[in-house]
LOSELO-478864 format. One record per residue (C-alpha): residue number from 1; residue in one letter; x, y, z. Coordinates in steps of 0.05 Angstrom, whole numbers. Layout:
% LOSELO-478864
(r NUM; a; (X; Y; Z)),
...
This chain:
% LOSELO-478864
(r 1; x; (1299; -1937; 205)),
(r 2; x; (1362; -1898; 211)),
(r 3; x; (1355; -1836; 248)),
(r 4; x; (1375; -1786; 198)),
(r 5; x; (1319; -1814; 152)),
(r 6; x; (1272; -1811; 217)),
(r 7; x; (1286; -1737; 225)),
(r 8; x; (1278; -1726; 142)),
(r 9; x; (1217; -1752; 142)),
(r 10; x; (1190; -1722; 208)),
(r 11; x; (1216; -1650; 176)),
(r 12; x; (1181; -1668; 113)),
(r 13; x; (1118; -1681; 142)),
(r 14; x; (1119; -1621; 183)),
(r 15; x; (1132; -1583; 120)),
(r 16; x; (1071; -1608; 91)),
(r 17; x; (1028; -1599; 156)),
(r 18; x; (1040; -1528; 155)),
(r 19; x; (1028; -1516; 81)),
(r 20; x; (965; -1551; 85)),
(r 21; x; (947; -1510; 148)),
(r 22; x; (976; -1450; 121)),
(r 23; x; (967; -1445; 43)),
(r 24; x; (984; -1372; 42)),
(r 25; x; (1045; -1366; 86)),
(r 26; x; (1014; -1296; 115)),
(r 27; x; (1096; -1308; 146)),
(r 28; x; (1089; -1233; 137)),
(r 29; x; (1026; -1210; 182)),
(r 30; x; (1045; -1214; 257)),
(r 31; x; (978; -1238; 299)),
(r 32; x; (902; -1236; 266)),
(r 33; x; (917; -1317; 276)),
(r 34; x; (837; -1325; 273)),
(r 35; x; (838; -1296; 199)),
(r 36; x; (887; -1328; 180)),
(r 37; x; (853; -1395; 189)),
(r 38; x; (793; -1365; 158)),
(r 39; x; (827; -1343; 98)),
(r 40; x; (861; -1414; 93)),
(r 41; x; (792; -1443; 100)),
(r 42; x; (762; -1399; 48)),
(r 43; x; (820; -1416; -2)),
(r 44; x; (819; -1492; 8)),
(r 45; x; (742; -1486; -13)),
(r 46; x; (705; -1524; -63)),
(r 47; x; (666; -1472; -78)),
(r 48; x; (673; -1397; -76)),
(r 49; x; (680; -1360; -6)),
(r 50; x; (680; -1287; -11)),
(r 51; x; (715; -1244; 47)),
(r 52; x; (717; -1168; 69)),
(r 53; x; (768; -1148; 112)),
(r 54; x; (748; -1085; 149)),
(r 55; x; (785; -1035; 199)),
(r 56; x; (826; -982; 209)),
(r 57; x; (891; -968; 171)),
(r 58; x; (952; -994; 186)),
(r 59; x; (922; -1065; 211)),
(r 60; x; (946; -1106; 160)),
(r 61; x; (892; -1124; 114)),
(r 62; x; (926; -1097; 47)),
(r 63; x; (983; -1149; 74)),
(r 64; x; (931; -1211; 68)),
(r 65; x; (911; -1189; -11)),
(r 66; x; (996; -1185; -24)),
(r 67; x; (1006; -1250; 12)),
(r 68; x; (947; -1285; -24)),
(r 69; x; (980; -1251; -90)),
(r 70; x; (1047; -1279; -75)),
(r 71; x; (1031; -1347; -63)),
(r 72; x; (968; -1361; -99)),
(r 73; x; (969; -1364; -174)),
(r 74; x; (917; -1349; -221)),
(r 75; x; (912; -1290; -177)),
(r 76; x; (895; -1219; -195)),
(r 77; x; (904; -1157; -145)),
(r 78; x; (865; -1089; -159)),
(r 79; x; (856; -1024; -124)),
(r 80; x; (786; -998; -117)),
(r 81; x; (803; -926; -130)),
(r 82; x; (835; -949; -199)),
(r 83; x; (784; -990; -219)),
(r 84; x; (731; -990; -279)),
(r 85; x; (681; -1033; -296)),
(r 86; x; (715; -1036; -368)),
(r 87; x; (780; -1044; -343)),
(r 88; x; (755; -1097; -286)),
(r 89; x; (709; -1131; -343)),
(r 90; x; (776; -1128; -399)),
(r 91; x; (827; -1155; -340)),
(r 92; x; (778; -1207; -318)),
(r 93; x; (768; -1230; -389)),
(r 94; x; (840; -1230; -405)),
(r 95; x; (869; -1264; -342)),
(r 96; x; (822; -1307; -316)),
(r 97; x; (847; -1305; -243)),
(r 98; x; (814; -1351; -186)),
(r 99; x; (821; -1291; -132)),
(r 100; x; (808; -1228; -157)),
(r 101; x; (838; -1194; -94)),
(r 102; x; (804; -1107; -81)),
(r 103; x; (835; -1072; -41)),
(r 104; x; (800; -1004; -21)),
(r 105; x; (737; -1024; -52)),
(r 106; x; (691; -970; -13)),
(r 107; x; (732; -925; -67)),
(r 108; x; (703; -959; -125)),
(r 109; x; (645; -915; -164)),
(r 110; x; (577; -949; -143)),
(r 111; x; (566; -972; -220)),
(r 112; x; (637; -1021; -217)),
(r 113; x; (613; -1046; -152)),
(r 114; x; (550; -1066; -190)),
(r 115; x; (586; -1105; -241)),
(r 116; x; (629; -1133; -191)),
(r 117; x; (558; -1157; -148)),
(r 118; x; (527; -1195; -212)),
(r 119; x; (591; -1224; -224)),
(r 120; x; (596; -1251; -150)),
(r 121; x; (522; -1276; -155)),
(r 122; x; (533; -1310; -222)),
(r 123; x; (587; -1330; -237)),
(r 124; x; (588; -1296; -309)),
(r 125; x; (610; -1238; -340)),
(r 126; x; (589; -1214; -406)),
(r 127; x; (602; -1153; -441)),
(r 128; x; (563; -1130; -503)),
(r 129; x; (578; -1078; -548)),
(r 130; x; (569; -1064; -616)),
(r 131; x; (616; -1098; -656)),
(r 132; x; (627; -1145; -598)),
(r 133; x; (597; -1199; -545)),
(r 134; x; (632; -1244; -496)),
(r 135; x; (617; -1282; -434)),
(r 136; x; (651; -1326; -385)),
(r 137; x; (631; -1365; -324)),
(r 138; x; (695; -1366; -277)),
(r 139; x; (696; -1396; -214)),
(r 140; x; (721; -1343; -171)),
(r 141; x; (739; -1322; -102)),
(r 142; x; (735; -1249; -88)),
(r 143; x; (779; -1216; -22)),
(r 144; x; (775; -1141; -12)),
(r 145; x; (790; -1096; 41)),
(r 146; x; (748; -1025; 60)),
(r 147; x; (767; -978; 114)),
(r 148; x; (697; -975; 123)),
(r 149; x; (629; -1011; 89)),
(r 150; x; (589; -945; 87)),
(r 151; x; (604; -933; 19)),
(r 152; x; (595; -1003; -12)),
(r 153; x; (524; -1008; -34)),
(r 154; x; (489; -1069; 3)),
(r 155; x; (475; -1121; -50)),
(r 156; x; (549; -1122; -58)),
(r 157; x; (560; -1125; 20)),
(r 158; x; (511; -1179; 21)),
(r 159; x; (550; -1232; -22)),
(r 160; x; (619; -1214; 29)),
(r 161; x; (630; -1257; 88)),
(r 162; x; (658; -1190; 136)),
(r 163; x; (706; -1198; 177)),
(r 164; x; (731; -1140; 227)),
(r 165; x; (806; -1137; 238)),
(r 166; x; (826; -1103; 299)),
(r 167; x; (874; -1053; 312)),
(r 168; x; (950; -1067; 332)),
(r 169; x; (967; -1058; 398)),
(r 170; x; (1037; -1014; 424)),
(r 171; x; (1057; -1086; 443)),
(r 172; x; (1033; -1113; 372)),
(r 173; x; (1076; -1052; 334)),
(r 174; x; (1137; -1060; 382)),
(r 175; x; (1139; -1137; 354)),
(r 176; x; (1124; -1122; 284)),
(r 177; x; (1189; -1064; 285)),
(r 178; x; (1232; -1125; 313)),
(r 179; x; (1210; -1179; 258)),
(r 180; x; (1221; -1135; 213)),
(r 181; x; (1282; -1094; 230)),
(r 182; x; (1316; -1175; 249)),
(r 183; x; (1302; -1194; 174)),
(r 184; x; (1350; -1127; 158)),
(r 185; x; (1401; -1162; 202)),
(r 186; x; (1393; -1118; 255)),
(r 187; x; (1403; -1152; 320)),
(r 188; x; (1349; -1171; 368)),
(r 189; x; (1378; -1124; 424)),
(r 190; x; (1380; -1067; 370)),
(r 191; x; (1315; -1081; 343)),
(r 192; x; (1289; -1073; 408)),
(r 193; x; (1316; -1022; 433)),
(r 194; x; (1300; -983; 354)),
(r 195; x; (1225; -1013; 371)),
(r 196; x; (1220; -988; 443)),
């Protein structure tokens, strides 16, 4: 075998190595390696795997729900705060998404996170009113995030596999500021010295 061909094929299969082992790129989240495997894990599933990222801001878990947005397709990001049980039950009826990806869901009013509980138990959504009745089963995959779990009531907590994400480190922020200031162009010696 020629050795270009060689090195074509050894850069193929590399290529598909990492996109099996990394189906969401998370190219954008520096560290949290650990949930990153989870989340491929939980993605590459037969069968429905539901995850809660908690923590304190600024520790990248809105960055997993974009990153699963951007790369996985049916997929359907909301914001707890924003969020009705109409408009949840409407969207989910309409789009059909296979990750329905919350983020702030401690912000979501106590009946929606109801709704959003029978839906993770089941499986089904129905919505009955008078001139109207529907119901779906979707197969779906729910990811959220929560600053904190006090205010998600405990059935709902119950169906989430939680995981903790801890806090960045000076050292952690010092190499996110250079990734991100090096894919403006800037260079390395800049960005470090910008970081520092």
């Amino acid at each position: 075998m020629n050795s270009f061909l060689k090195q074509s094929l050894t850069g193929l299969w590399k290529k598909f190595l990492y996109d099996v082992n990394n189906p969401c790129g998370f190219d954008e989240i520096i560290g949290h390696d650990d949930i990153k495997q989870i989340f491929g894990k939980a993605i590459g599933s037969k069968r429905p795997v539901h995850l809660l990222l908690t923590g304190s801001p600024g520790s990248a878990k809105t960055m997993f729900l974009t990153e699963i947005m951007r790369h996985k397709k049916p997929s359907y990001l909301i914001v707890g705060s924003n969020t009705t049980k109409a408009g949840l039950v409407n969207q989910l009826f309409e789009r059909r998404p296979k990750f329905l990806l919350i983020d702030e869901l401690e912000k979501m009013n106590k009946t929606d996170q109801s709704a959003l509980m029978h839906l993770m138990e089941t499986g089904i959504i129905s919505e009955t009113k008078i001139n109207m009745t529907r119901q779906i089963e979707l197969t779906l995959w729910v990811f959220g995030t929560a600053n904190s779990t006090k205010k998600i009531i405990q059935p709902l907590l119950s169906r989430f596999v939680v995981l903790e994400v801890p806090e960045y480190t000076i050292r952690d922020f010092t190499d996110i500021a250079i990734s991100r200031l090096a894919k403006e162009n800037i260079d390395k010696d800049m960005a470090t010295v910008i970081a520092e």
